[in-house]
N, C-alpha and C positions, 0 to 999 in steps of 0.2 A: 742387359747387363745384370749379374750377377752380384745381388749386396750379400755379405755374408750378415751372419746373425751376429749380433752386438756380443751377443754374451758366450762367443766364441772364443776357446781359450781362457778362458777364467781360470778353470782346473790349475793354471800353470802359475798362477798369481801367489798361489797360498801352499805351503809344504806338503808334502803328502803325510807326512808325520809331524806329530804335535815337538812342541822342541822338550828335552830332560833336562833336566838340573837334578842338583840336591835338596831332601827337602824330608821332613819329619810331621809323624803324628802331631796331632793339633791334642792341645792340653784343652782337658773336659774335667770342669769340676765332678767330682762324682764318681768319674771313669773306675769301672771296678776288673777293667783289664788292660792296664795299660801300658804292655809291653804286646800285646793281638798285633796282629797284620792285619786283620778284617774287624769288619763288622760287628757285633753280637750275634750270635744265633737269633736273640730273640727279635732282632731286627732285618737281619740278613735269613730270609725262610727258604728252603729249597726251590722254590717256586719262583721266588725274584733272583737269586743266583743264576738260576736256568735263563731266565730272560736276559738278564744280563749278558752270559755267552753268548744267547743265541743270536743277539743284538751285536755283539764283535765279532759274530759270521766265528768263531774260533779261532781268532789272530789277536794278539795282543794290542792294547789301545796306541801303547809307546813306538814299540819297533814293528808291530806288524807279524810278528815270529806265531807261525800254525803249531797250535799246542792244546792236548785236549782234558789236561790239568791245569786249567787256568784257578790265578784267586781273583778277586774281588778287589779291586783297589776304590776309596774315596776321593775325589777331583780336590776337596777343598779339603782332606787332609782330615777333618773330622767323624769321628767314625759313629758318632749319634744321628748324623745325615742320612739316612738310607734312602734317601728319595732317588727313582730311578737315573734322572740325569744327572745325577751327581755320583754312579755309579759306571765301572766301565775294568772290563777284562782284561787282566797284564798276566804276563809271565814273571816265575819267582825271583830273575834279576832284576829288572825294571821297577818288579814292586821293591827290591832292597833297595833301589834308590831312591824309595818315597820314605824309607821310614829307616834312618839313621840311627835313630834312639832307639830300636828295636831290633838291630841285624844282631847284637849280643859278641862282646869283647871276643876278638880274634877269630871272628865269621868272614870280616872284610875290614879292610883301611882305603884310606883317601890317597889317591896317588894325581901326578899331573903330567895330564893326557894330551898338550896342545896339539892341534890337527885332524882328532877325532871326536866325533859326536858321539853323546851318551848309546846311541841304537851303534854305531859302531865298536865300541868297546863290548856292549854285552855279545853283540854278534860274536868276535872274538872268544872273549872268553866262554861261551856257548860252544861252540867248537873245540874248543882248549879240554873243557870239562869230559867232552864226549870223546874225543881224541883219549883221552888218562885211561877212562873206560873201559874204553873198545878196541883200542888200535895194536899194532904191535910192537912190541922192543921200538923199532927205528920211531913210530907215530910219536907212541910214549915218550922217547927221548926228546922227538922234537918238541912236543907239548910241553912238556918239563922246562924245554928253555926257553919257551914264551910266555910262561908263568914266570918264567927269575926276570924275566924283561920287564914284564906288568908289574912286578914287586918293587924294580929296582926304581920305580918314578914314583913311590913316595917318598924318597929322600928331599924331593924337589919340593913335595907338599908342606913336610915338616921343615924348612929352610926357608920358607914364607909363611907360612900359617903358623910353624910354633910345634905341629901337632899333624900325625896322620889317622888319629882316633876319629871313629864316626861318631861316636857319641859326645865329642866336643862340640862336633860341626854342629849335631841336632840342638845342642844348647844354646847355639849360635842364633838357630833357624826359629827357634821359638821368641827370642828375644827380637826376633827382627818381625814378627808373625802381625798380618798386615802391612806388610811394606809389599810394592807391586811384585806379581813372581819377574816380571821382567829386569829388576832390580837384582834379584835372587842370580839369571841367569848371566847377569853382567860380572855381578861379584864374584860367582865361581863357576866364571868361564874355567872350560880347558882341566875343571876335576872331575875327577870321575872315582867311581865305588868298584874297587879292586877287590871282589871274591876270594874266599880260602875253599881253595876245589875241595877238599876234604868236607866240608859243609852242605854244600850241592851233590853230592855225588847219587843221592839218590832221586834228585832234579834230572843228572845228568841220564840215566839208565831210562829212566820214560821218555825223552828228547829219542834216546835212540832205539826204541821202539814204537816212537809216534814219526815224530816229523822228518828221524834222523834214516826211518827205517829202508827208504828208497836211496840213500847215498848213503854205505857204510863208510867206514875209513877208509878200507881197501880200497875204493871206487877214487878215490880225495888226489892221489898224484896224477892220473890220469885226465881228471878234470881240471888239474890246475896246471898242465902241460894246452891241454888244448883250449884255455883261457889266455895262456900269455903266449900262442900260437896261434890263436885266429888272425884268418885274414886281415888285412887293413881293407 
């Protein structure tokens, strides 16, 4: 007879993606950039960046998304940390959801997203961006009203929160700074960081000549016909 191996299956036990929340730069006495999305230069060196990508194979640490303009995100939010595993390659949405207090008035707001996970919203909106870009009249129109859709759920955020400003939340997130992240992703479940495509757009333009470059738009109705067409 046949035992199988104990440690069979494990893989299935734990997410394949780490889970998102909201969540802000870590206040650094000292800090003499502290609106950065990364590192210091003089900490962050060409040479550890590179390892770092080469270490996320070129997929982002959050959603997974192949992109070969990746930044530099810090695990614990601290950006004096440069220490290798505390460093780990994200795409420029996923890093706006690490640093609130640094996305800058009218880049993005807080909207409430129940039903989708933080790596589903960016996926969306990754699409949405490049869709604006690249597609035509009809793409564009559509994209357009799935931007007014993603807009229109911060009404729900400011009618519980008070507020759909990211740099409230991050005031929020520093005052709570040490409390578990698992507390963090309890608290704000179901928010999620709503983009102003006019911000990304030239995010959007290297997606569709890196990752986007083998499925244009053109290619998008045909695949989403023979997706909600496959066999059972």
């Amino acid at each position: 007879m046949v035992v199988p191996n104990a440690s069979l299956g494990r893989n299935f036990e734990r997410p394949a993606l780490p889970g998102m929340t909201l969540a802000t730069k870590a206040q650094v006495w000292g800090d003499k950039e502290p609106g950065a999305f990364e590192t210091p230069k003089k900490l962050l060196s060409a040479e550890l960046r590179a390892e770092v990508v080469r270490h996320s194979k070129g997929r982002c640490y959050f959603c997974g998304f192949p992109e070969q303009s990746m930044e530099i995100h810090n695990l614990n939010h601290n950006h004096q940390d440069a220490r290798t595993e505390n460093l780990c390659a994200v795409d420029s949405l996923c890093h706006g959801w690490q640093h609130l207090g640094e996305v800058g008035e009218g880049n993005a707001f807080i909207g409430y997203v129940p039903g989708l996970t933080g790596q589903d919203v960016n996926n969306l909106q990754r699409c949405i961006l490049v869709a604006l870009e690249t597609g035509d009249e009809e793409t564009k129109s559509d994209a357009k009203k799935l931007v007014n859709w993603l807009a229109s759920h911060r009404q729900y955020a400011e009618a519980a929160w008070g507020t759909y400003e990211p740099a409230v939340f991050a005031k929020a997130l520093i005052k709570m700074e040490g409390t578990d992240p698992e507390v963090h992703s309890v608290v704000f479940r179901d928010l999620a960081v709503i983009f102003n495509p006019g911000a990304y757009s030239a995010s959007a333009q290297k997606w569709t000549h890196d990752a986007y470059k083998s499925l244009p738009t053109a290619s998008w109705p045909k695949l989403y016909h023979e997706i909600m067409n496959a066999p059972s």
